[in-house]
N, C-alpha and C positions, 0 to 999 in steps of 0.2 A: 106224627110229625112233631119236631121238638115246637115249644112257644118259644118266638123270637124277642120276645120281652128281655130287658136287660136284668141280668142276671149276677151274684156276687159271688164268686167261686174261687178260695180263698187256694193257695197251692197246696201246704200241709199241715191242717189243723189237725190236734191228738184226737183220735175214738175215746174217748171217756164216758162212760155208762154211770147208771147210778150202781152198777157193784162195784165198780175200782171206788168212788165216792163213800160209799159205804165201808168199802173196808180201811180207808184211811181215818174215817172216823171210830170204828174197833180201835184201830193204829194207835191211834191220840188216845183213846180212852185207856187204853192197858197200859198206859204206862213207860212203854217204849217207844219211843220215838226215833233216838239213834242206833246204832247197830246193836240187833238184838235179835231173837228168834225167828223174826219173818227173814230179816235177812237171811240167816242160816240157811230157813227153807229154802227162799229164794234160788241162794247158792245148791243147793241139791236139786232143787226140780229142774233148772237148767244143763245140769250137769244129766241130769236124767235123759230130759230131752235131745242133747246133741251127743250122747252114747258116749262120756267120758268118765273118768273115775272122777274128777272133781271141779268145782269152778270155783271161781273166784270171784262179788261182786264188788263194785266201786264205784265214785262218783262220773265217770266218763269212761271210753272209750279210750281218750288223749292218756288219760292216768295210768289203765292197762296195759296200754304199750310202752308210756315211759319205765313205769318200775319195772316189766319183763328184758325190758334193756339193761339196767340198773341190775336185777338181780341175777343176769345172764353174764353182767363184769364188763359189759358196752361201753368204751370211753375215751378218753384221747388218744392218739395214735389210730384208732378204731375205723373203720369204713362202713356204710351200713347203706344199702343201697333202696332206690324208692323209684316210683313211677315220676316223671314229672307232670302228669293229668292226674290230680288227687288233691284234697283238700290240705290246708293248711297242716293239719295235724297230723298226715302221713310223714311228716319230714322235720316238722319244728319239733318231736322229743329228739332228733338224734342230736340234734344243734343243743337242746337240753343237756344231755348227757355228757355233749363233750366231743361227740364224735364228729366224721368227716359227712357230708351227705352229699351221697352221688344219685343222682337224676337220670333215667332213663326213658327215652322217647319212645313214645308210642309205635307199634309197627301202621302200616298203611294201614288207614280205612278200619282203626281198631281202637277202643280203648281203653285196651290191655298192653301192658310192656311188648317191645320189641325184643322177642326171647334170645336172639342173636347179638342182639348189642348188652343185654341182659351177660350173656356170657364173656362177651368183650368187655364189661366192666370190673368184673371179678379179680380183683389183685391178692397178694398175700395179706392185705389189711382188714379183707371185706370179712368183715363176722357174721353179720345179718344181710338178707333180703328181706322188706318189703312189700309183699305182691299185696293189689288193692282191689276187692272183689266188687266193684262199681255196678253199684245199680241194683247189687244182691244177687250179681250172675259170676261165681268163681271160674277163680282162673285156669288157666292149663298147666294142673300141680305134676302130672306126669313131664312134661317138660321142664318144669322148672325140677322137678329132684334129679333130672336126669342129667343137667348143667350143676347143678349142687355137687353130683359123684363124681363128675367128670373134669370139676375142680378142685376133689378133696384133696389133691396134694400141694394144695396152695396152702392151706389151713393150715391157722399157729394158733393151739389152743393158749389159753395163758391164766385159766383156771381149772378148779376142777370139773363144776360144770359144763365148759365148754369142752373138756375133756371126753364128757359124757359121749361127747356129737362127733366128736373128732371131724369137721364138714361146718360150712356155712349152717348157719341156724335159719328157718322160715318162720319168719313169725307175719299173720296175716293181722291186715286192714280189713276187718270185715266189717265194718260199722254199718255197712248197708245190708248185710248177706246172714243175719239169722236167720234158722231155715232153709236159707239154702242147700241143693246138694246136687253132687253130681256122680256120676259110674256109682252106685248105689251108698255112698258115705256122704255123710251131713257136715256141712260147715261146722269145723271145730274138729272133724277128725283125722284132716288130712296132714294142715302145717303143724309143725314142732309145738308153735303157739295161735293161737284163734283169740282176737278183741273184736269184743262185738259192742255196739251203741246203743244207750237206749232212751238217746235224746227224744223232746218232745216230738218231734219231725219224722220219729223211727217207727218202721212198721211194730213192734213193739216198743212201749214207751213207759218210763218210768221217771219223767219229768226232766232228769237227769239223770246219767248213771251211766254205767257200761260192765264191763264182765270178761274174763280169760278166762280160758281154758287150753287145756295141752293132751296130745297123744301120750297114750299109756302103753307102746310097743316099746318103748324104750326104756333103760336103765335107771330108772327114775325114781328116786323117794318120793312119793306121793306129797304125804305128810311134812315133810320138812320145805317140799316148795310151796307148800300150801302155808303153812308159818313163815316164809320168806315173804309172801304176800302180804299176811298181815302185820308182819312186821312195820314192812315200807309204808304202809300204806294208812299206818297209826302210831305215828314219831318211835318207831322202834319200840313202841312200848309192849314187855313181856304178857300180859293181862290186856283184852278188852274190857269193856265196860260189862258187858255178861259175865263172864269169870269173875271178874270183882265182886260181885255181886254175891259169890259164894260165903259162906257165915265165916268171918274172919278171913278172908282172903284179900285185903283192902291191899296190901304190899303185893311192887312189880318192879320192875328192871327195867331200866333205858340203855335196849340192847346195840342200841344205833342211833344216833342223830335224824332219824329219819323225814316221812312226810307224813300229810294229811289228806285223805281222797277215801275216804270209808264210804259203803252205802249206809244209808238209814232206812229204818224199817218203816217209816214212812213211805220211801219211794219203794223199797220193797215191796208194800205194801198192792201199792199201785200192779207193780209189775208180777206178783201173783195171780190178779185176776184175768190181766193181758195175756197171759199166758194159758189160762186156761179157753181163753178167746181165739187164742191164736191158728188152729187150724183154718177157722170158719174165717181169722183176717187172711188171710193168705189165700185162700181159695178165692175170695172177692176181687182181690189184687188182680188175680188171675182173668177173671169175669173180663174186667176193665180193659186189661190189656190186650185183649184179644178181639176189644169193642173197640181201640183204636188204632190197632193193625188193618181190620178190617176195613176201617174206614179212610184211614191213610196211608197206608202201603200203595191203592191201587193210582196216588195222588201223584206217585213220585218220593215221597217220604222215603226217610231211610230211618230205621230204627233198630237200638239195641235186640239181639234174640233171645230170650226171656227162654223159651223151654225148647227142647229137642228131645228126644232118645233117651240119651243120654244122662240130660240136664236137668235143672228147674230152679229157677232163681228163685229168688226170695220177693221178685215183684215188686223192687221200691221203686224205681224210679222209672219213669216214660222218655229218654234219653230219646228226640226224633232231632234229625237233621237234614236240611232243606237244601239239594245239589244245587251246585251254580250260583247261589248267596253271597253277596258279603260279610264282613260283618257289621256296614251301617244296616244294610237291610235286614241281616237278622235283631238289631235291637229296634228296628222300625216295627215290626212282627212283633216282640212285648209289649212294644206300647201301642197299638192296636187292639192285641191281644184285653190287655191292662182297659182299656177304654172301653172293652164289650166285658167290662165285670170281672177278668181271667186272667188271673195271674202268674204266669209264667217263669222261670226262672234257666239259668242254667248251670250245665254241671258237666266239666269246670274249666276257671280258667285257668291256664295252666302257669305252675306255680313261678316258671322266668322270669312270669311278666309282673310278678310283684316286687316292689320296693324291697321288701324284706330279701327277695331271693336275688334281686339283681343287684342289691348289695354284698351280696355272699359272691359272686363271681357270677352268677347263672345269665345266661342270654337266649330269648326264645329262640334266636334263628339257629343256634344249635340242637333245637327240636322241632322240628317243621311239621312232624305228623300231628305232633300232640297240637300243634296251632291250626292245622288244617280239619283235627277235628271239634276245637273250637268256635271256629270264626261263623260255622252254619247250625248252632247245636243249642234248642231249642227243649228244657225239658217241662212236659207238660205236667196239669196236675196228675196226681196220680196217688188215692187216701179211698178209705176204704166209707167217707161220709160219703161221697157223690153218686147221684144217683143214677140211672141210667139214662137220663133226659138229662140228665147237666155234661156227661160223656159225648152225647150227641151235639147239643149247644156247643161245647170246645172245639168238636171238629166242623162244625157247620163256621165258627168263628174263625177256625186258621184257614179253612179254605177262601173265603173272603178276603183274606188277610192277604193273604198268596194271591189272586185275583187283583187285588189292590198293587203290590210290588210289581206282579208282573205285567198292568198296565202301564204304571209310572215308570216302566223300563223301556216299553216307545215311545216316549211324548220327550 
């Protein structure tokens, strides 16, 4: 039986060991510190890992996705379509770039795009889709390519690599879904392009950072999109810092006005050793979530499905939502929660309801699902620190919690 002693149970602290410690200290000593040979590796072992010819790392996830817009030729006139249940930075590079952003609402009791209105959004402008594999559970790529062919003859390429595609481009939001996979392919090998996160909060972490990668079935220069990367992503400068460093090679070219989002081998550094961790994090995830299925499923809970047959997410997030709710009563619930030690959060709200977005034209009641699955949607901790007596502690707390609402709902 869990101790009812109050307890501090933070939502998503980093797993940091003393080897990622240790090797950031190597890091600093050798000399390298910004992009440099751990990066490299970095770049290869991930690329190993999710079975593609190359990656690419960078400061974020957000940077990943802007330049693959950017180098894909995404920009005014342009349409680039998104979930509207996603975080900010599903939708603010396209606003970046120049382009148009169209929002799409979640289908019922889902939150994954409504693949129906998904298709009824698709004009001759839409270049890209957006799909957002929330939670680290990907989406349904066999429908969504099969709305992609079925409006390639909408498509106006108007470079050459979009040429390539001759069809809307996929480029995923995976920032919660390394590792993941589904019908036996791992996130990164299914859409056109794969950004993955590897912010502090991310089942891998690399304090900051994130990473692309792209399918290799297609017509593709490897190498010249992989120099398109680093171009953008180091003010167009023809030489890294590595290269320079060759005996007399100190002269480069400013082949572009570009930007700055480079990883450093510092946080490479980090994310070397996480990766070598990463099985055993992701089996734990697993552990967890199946510790609060059991225990709140039979409660009435409704939650995300993390594995099937088929499937297996990546286990980041504990997505539970509570039938019949408000949404006063669901933030009565965190801060209840928040009071027994537990800190709770959710994910997300949906982007309408922000200033930023209901300034652009957006209105939630043009999206009722993505707010209905809002208003009761409760996501617990869910990190690979907690131990199986703090798992119990959290559900023995939101049953209380529940208990509590749904006294105060006869008095």
């Amino acid at each position: 039986m869990v101790e009812t002693k109050l307890r501090n149970i933070p939502f998503s602290p980093p797993d940091i060991t003393d080897v990622e410690i240790d090797e950031v200290m190597k890091t600093m000593k050798s000399g390298w510190i910004t992009t440099g040979p751990r990066t490299k590796e970095f770049e290869n072992r991930i690329a190993d890992y999710v079975g593609t010819n190359k990656a690419v790392c960078l400061n974020s996830a957000t940077a990943a996705m802007e330049l693959t817009l950017r180098i894909l030729g995404v920009g005014p006139g342009d349409e680039v379509i998104t979930s509207a249940y996603t975080y900010t930075a599903s939708a603010s590079i396209i606003e970046h770039v120049g382009a148009k952003i169209i929002l799409v609402d979640t289908a019922p009791n889902s939150f994954e795009m409504d693949y129906e209105k998904l298709a009824d959004a698709i004009t001759e402008k839409t270049k890209v889709i957006i799909p957002v594999d929330i939670a680290g559970k990907m989406c349904d790529y066999d429908t969504i390519f099969k709305i992609v062919e079925a409006k390639k003859h909408l498509f106006k390429p108007n470079n050459e690599l979009q040429w390539i595609y001759n069809r809307i481009i996929v480029m995923t939001d995976a920032a919660h879904a390394f590792g993941a996979e589904r019908k036996g392919m791992k996130c990164g090998q299914i859409s056109d392009f794969t950004c993955f996160s590897f912010h502090a909060v991310k089942n891998l972490t690399t304090a900051e950072g994130g990473a692309v990668v792209w399918r290799d079935d297609l017509d593709l220069d490897n190498e010249w999109l992989y120099k398109q990367f680093m171009l953008f992503s180091l003010h167009g400068q023809s030489k890294d810092a590595l290269s320079k460093t060759q005996k007399g090679a100190w002269e480069y070219d400013i082949v572009y006005p570009a930007y700055k989002c480079n990883m450093t081998d510092i946080m490479a550094g980090i994310g070397l050793i996480q990766l070598d961790r990463y099985e055993g994090l992701l089996e734990r995830r697993k552990e967890i979530i199946e510790m609060y299925d059991k225990a709140l499923l039979p409660l009435g809970i409704e939650s995300l499905e993390h594995y099937g047959e088929d499937f297996a997410s990546s286990g980041h997030l504990y997505l539970a939502r509570i039938p019949g709710i408000s949404e006063e009563k669901r933030n009565e619930i965190i801060i209840n929660m928040a009071e027994s030690g537990v800190a709770c959060n959710v994910h997300y709200k949906p982007l309408p309801m922000f200033t930023a977005y209901r300034n652009l034209g957006f209105d939630i009641k043009d999206y009722p699902n993505a707010y209905k699955q809002y208003i009761n949607e409760i996501t617990l901790p869910l990190h690979t620190l907690l131990s199986d007596e703090d798992v119990e502690y959290i559900c023995m707390n939101l049953k209380k919690s529940l208990e509590t609402i749904e006294r105060s709902n006869y008095l």
